[in-house]
Structure formats: structure tokens, C-alpha cells
N, C-alpha and C positions, 0 to 999 in steps of 0.2 A: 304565412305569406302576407307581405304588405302591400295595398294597395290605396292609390288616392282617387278620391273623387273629388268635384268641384262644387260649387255653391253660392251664396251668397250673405251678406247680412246688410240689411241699412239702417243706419243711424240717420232721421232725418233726412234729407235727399243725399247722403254721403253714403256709399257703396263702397267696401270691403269685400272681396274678394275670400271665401272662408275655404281651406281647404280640408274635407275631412280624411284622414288617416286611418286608417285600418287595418289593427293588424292579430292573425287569426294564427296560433299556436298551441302545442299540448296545454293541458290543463284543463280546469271548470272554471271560470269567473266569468263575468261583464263589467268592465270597464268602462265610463264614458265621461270624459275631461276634457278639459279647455273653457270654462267659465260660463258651462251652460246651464240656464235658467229650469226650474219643474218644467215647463210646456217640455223643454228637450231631454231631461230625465228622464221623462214619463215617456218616450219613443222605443223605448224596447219591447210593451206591453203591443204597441200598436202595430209596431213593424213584425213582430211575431204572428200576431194575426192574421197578419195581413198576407204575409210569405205563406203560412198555410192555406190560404186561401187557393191560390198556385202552383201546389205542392214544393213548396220549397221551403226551409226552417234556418233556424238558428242556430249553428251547430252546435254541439257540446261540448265546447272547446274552452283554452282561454281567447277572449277577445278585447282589445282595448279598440277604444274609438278617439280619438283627438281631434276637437276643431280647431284650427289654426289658424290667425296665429291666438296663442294661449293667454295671450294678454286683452282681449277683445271680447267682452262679454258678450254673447251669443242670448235674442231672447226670440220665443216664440216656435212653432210646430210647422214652418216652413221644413225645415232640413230634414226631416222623415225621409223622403225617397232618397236623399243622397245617403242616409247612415245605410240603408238596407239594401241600394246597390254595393255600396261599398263592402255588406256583409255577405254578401251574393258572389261578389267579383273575388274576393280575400280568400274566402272557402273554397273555392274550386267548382260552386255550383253555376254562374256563367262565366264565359270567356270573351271578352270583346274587348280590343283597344281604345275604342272609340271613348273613354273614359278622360281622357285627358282634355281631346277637344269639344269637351259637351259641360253646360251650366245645368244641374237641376234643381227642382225647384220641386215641393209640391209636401204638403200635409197628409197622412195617410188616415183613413179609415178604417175599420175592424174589418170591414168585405172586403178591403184591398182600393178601394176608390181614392182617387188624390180629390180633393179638396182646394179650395182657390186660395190665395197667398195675397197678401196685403206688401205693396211696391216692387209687383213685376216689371213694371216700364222703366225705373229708374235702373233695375238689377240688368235688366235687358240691355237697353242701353250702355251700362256698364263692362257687360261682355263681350259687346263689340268693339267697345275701344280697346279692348284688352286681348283681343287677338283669340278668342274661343269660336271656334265656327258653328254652335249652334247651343239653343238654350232648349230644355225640356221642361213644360209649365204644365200645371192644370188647365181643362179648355178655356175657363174666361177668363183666368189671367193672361192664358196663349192672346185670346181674340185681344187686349189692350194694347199687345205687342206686336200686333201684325204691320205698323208702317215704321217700324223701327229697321233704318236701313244698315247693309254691313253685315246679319247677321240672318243664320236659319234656325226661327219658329216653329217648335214642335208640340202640338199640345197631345197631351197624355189622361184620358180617362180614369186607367186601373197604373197597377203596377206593372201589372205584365204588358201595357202598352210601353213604359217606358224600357224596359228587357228591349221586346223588340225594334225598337228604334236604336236602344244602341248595340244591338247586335246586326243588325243591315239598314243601316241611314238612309242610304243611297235608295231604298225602295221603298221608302217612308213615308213620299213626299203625299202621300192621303191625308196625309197628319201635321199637313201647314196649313196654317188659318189663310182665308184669302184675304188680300190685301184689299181695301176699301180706296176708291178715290176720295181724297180730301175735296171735301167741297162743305167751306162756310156756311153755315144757319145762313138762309137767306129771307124765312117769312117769320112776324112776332105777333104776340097775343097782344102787345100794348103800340098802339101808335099815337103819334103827336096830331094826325090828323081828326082823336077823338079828343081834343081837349079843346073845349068852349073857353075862348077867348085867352086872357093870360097871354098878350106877345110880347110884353119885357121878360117876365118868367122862362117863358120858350127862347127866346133870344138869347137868355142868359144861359140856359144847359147848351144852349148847340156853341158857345163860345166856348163852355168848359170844356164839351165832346172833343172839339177841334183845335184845345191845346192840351187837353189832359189838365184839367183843373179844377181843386176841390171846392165844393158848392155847398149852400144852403140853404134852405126854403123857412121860410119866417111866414105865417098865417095863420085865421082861422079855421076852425074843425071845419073838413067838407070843401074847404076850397080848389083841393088838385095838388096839394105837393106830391103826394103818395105815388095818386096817379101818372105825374108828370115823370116823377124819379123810375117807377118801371117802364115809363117810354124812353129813358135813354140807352138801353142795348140798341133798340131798332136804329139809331144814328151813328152810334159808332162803329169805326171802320171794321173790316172782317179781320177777323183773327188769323194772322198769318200762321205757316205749319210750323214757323220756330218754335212760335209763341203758345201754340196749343200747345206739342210736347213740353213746356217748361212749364206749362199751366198743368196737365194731365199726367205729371210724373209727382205734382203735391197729391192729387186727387189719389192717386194709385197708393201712395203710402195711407192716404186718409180713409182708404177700402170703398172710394166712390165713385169707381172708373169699375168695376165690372158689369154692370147691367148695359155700358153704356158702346162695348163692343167696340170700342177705339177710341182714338184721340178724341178729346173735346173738341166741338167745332161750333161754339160761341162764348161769347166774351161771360164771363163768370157775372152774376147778380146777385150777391150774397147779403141777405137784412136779415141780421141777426139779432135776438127779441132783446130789449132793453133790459131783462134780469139775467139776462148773460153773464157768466163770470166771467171773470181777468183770466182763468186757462183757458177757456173757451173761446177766447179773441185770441188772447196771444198765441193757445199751443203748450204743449209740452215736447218732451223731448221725444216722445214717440209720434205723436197728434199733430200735425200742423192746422193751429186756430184758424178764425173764420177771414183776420187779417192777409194771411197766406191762400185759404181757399178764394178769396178774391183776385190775386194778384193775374196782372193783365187785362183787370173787367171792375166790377161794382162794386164797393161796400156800401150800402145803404142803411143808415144810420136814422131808423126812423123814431120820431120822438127821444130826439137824442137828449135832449133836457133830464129825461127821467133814469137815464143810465148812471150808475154807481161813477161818484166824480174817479176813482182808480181806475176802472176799467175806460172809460174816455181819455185819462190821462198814456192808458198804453198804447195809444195810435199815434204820439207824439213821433218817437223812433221811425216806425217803419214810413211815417207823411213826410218825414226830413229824409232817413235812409234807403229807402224803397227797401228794405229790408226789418226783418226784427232777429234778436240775437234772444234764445231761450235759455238761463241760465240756473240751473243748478249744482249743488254740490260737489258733484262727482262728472257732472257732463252737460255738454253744453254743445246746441246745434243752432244753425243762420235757416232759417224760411225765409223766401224770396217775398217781398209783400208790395210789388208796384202795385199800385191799386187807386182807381178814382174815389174820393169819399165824397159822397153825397150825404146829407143830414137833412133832417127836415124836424121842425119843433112849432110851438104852439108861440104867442107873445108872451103869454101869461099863464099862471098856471089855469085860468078856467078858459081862455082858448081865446076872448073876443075883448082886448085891448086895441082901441081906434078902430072898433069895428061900426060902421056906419047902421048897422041893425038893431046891435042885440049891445045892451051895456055892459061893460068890465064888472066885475064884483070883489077886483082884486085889492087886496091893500098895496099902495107903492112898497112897503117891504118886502111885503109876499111875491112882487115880481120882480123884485131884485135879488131878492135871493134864488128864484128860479131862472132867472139870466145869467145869476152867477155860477151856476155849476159846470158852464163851459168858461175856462181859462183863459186867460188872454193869451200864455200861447197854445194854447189849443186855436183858437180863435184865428190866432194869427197864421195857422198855418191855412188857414180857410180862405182860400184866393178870391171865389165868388158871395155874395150874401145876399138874397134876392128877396125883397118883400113881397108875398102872395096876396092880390087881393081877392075879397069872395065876387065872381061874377054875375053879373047883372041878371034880372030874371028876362031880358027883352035877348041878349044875348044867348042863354041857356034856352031857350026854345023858339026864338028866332032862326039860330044856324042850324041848318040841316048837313050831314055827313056827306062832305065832298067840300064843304066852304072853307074848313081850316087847309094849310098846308101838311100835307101826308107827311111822313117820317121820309119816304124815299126822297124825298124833294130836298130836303135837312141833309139828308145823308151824304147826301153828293157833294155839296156844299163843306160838309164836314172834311170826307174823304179829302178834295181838295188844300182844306187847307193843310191834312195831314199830310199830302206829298210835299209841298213845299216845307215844308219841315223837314221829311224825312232827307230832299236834298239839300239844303241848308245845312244839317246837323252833319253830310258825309262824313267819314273818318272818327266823328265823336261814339263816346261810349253813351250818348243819349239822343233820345228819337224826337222830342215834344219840347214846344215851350214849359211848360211847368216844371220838367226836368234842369232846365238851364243851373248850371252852378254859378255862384259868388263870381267865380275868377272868367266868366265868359260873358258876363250880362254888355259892359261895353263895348264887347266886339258884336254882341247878337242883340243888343237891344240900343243900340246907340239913337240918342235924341238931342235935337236941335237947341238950341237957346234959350227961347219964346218959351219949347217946350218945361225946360230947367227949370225958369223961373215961376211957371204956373204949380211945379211940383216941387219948389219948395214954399211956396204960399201955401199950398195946401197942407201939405207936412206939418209947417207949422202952424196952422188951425188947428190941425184932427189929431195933434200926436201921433203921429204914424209911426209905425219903428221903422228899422231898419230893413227887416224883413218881409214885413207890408212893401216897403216900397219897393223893395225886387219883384214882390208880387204884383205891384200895380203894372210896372214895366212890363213882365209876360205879361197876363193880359191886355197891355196893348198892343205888343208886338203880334198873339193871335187874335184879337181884331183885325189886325194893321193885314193878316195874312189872308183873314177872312174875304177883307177885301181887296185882297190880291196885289198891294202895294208893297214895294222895297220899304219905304221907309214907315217910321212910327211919326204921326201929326200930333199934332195939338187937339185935334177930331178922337183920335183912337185914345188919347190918354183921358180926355175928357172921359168919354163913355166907358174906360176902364174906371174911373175915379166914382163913377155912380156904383160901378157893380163891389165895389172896396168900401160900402160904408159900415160904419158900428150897429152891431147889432140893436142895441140900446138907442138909436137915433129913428127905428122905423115906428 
């Protein structure tokens, strides 16, 4: 008897559809084809155990098993509970329709237990657009999928929980996770209202918060860039429910969404150590790097100086494409990577170059060679550059906690400017100033005469490129929004034109 069951497979956020085939006749053999990896070889060991567990077995038969389609390599010990429904349903040992309109999912155990599965959210989601009326997961993969709308969530313990679900659905419903109200992070461990002093610094993150623009802190050891870089989640806007799920379906493949019992509900802050390799930013084709696990929140790039010049060199792609493209031999997958890059680095290699305290002990080689391991375009794609200075000792213990401005004060302000963006950009395939492309800057960042001719003086001073100066223009267009003005001044390009200086000039 042949029978099908459903499934899945994902390559990177790309979801396939895997259908397994089964079909159970005289003879003695096991058969199991369609391009699957040892993890899925090695399922017959498990899924026999596991059926005995339940009284039910493997029959003695011939049995071939087919994942479909045959050209799709199949990896990993997901597809367990679908090969031994399949071998369940085939043999005559259960009878249920419900086989068609159901996804499963789940890893089995020698006691019969499923096991959790790495990118139920994307698979989930998958099935809904694909017209399945209901998926059957292990429980915490079930719980990441419970606000996935369209579709009914069943999470399954043993094996024999998945039997009985799909032998009576309909009186299942013990076995749907409940659905949580989305509700945004709204309190943080870092706020702006703990940093003494520093109000060009602060100025200059709530500019980038509130166009989305990549930033850098330049100072001495101990000054606050560190600090300052994990106070900017508490300013940025809350993560809409799009945005989570497009954010929570890389985590879900990455296996970093199950403790966490649903969608993500804050902007991602990802500082990853400076001996990081080039797969560990970028990703492999099963892995999406730290690039991707950032996207829609942070990459914090601390002591970025000291990072391998290749692996700085691989943020170039996803700073320009909000994307990275991972490419090997035989396969090749896109991670989403909008992401804010924050960097923070020393002047010099021993930390206190124009430092009013403590003297440089650098040779001028030795700090040009440690300036120069960030690239000009690297550099260039670095919209903001902020000089950190170390704060005063009458200000470090003069202010007492309540004298600075809170984050929620920022925030608002941010928020703000973010809507006037968001309705600005209508109809566009992008939300922020710093998203603007080449072919809309004129229609969205138009400037006056007086202004023209101040910016190409300047140009011509500082060597600006070309793409500096698109980014000077966002940046003053979110000033310009900051301050809640239609137009860009000759005010807002100025104050852009400070936050746009070479590194090498502080």
C-alpha cells in the first residue's frame, strides 16, 4: 500500500515542501531514497524503537521510502515522525485521512519522545501559505509557532501523541500552544540617562537611531563608547510584529528561538568577539552568521580595529545590500542582513592619542597602520564618525542619576522622526533615511543653492566620494526630520558635515 505524508525541508529561510512516500509490499528489504543525508539513513534504528515503544513495529515486509522531490537533498533528523507515520499508515497499523492535511515535524528518540527541530517558524509559515490546515511539531518548536496566523499548531510530546492527533484533530485542541499577546520589550538594562556627560556622542546615536545610520565611536579606554553602543536598543523604535517574524524565522533556523517561547520582541544586539571568523559573520549555508542574526537591530562591532581586515571586509555587501548572498560550490542561500552597524575602536593602538591625560606612546606608523585596517570603503559606508571624549572628573561625580536625559525622552524623539519617514517613504520598498537609493535622493533629499554650493566646497576640501555625499545628504535629511522641518538648511547639512569627518582628522 502506498501512502504520503508531508514534511518539510529548509535551505536557509527557503522552505521546500518534502513529501514522503511509502510504500509497503511482499518481500523483506528497507529501502530509503531521495538524497538523504546519515542523520536520515540512520532513522530506521530510531523509528523502530521507538514504534516498539507503543506496540507497534516495522513490518516484515518490502518497504521503500522516497523523499520527494528526489533531486533536493534532504539533511538532518527532522523527518523521523513523518517516515514512521508514513510506515504506520502504509502497513495497515493506523488508519486516518488526515495525513494529507497535516505538516510533521519532529526527531524521534529511542523512548518514543520527539525531540525539537531547528526552523519550525519558517516551515510553519510555509504551510500556511501552502494551504495545509495544520502542522504537528515537538512542544518548543510548537511554542515558536504559536502566532503564526492561517494555520493550526499542534505540539506533540511522544509519537503516540502525534497518532492521536491525527486520528481525531478535532478533539485535540489540548494540544495547541496558546497564543501570547505580542507586546514589544518595553524596559532595558542600559540607558542613556546613565552616561555622564558625552552630548555630541548621545546626539550623534539618537541621529543614527532615527534614520537608521551606521555609526562610530573613536576614543580612549574607559570613555563610554561601549556603554553608550548598548544603550542604543532602549531608543530604538519597537519592533513591529512583521519585523519580529522576519527577524525570528533566521533565529529559528540558527536553533535560537526555542527557550524563548515565541517571536522575538526586541530589536536584536549582536557584538560579536573580534577573533570571529568570516563563516561566523557571514554564515554558511545551513547557519545564518552574526550579520543576519542582527538584521532589524544591532551589529556591534566592538574594537573593530582589531578584527581580521577579511572578515570587516564581509559587511561591505550586506551595508550596501541589506542582504548577504552565501556562496558555495554546489549551493548557494540569501540571509536578510538589514542591520545598524555600530563600531567602536581605540585612536591608536595603545588607546590615548590627543588624549589630554595620559601621553600616546605610539609611533605615527604604528597608528597608521592600525587606522588603516578599516578601508576606505568600509569607511565610506560609515555614515556617522563620532569623536569620544574621556569625561571630566567634576562631571563624573558632580551628576547624580536623574540629571542626564533618560533613553525614554530620546526615544520619543527617535519614534518621531521614524514616522515621518515611515510616511514619506509610502508606497516605497524602503522605510529610513539611510535606506534611500542613488535614483530617489533628489526627489527625497532635495537642497537649495547656498546649500549646493557649501557642499561642493566641502567636497572639494575633504575628498568626499561620491557616496559620502549621498550620505551626508541622509543625514541631513534625518536631522532636518529630527527637527521636524520639510526641508534640508544649510543648519542640517552643516551638522551633518561634522558627523561625516575622516577618521584620521580626530
Amino acid at each position: 500500500m502506498l501512502k504520503k505524508v508531508y514534511c518539510a525541508s529548509c535551505k536557509g529561510l527557503e522552505v521546500t515542501t518534502v513529501t514522503v512516500e511509502v510504500d509497503v509490499s511482499d518481500g523483506i528489504c528497507f529501502y530509503l531514497v531521495g538524497l538523504a543525508d546519515s542523520a536520515i539513513r540512520e532513522s530506521q534504528q530510531r523509528i523502530s524503537s521507538a514504534l516498539n515503544k507503543f506496540g507497534y513495529r516495522i513490518p516484515g515486509k518490502k518497504i521503500i521510502i522516497n523523499l520527494a522531490p528526489a533531486n533536493l537533498r534532504k539533511e538532518g533528523s527532522a523527518f523521523d515522525a513523518a517516515i514512521a507515520i508514513g510506515i504506520l499508515s502504509a502497513s495497515g497499523q493506523i488508519e486516518t485521512e488526515w495525513t494529507n492535511d497535516f505538516m510533521i515535524m519532529g526527531e524521534l528518540a529511542l523512548d518514543g519522545s520527539l525531540r525539537a527541530i531547528d526552523g519550525a517558524l519558517p516551515m510553519a509559515i510555509h504551510a500556511a501559505q501552502h494551504g495545509f490546515k495544520g502542522c504537528i511539531l515537538p512542544k518548543e518548536s510548537a511554542a515558536e509557532c504559536s502566532d503564526v496566523d492561517g494555520i493550526t499548531i499542534f505540539y506533540a510530546e511522544t509519537l503516540k501523541d502525534v497518532i492521536d492527533i491525527l486520528l481525531a484533530p478535532d478533539s485535540a485542541s489540548s494540544r495547541i500552544p496558546l497564543k501570547r499577546e505580542y507586546i514589544p520589550k518595553q524596559h532595558w538594562d542600559y540607558d542613556f540617562g546613565d552616561v555622564k556627560g558625552q552630548p555630541f556622542a548621545k546626539k550623534g546615536l539618537e541621529i543614527a537611531a532615527a534614520g537608521n545610520h551606521n555609526a562610530i565611536l573613536v576614543g580612549s579606554p574607559g570613555c563610554g563608547k561601549t556603554f553608550m553602543a548598548k544603550c542604543l536598543p532602549s531608543i530604538l523604535p519597537p519592533l513591529e510584529k512583521m519585523e519580529a517574524i522576519e527577524t525570528s524565522k533566521i533565529y529559528s533556523v540558527a536553533g535560537l528561538l526555542k527557550s524563548s517561547g515565541g517571536l522575538i520582541r526586541e530589536r536584536p544586539f549582536r557584538s560579536p568577539h573580534h577573533t570571529s571568523t568570516i563563516q561566523a559573520l557571514a554564515g554558511s549555508v545551513g547557519m545564518p552568521g552574526e550579520v543576519s542574526l542582527a538584521h532589524n537591530g544591532v551589529l556591534f562591532a566592538d574594537e573593530i580595529a582589531e578584527f581580521g581586515r577579511a572578515s570587516l571586509e564581509i559587511l561591505r555587501q550586506p551595508l550596501e545590500d541589506r542582504e548577504i548572498q552565501v556562496c558555495r560550490a554546489r549551493s548557494r542561500v540569501c540571509y536578510p542582513a538589514s542591520f545598524m552597524l555600530v563600531a567602536a575602536m581605540n585612536p591608536c593602538p595603545c588607546g590615548y592619542l590627543n588624549d589630554p591625560k595620559k601621553n600616546c606612546t605610539c609611533s605615527s606608523s604604528a597608528i597608521m597602520k592600525y587606522t588603516g585596517k578599516l578601508s576606505g570603503p568600509l569607511m565610506d559606508r560609515i555614515d556617522i564618525q563620532l569623536n569620544v571624549r574621556n569625561v571630566a572628573p567634576n562631571e563624573i561625580v558632580g551628576l547624580g542619576k536623574g540629571d542626564e536625559e533618560p533613553s525614554r525622552v530620546i526615544a520619543r524623539r527617535v519614534k518621531m522622526a521614524r514616522e515621518i519617514q515611515l510616511a514619506r517613504f509610502m508606497g516605497e520598498n524602503f522605510y529610513t533615511n539611510a535606506q534611500i537609493p542613488p535614483g530617489k535622493l533628489a526627489k527625497y533629499c532635495a537642497i537649495g543653492e547656498k546649500e549646493q554650493i557649501f557642499l561642493k566646497r566641502f567636497i572639494a576640501r575633504q575628498g568626499i566620494s561620491a557616496r559620502g555625499y549621498s550620505r551626508i545628504l541622509k543625514i541631513s535629511r534625518t536631522i532636518a526630520d529630527l527637527d521636524g522641518k520639510d526641508f534640508i538648511s544649510l543648519e542640517h547639512i552643516s551638522k551633518a558635515v561634522q558627523l561625516k569627518l575622516d577618521i584620521n582628522g580626530f
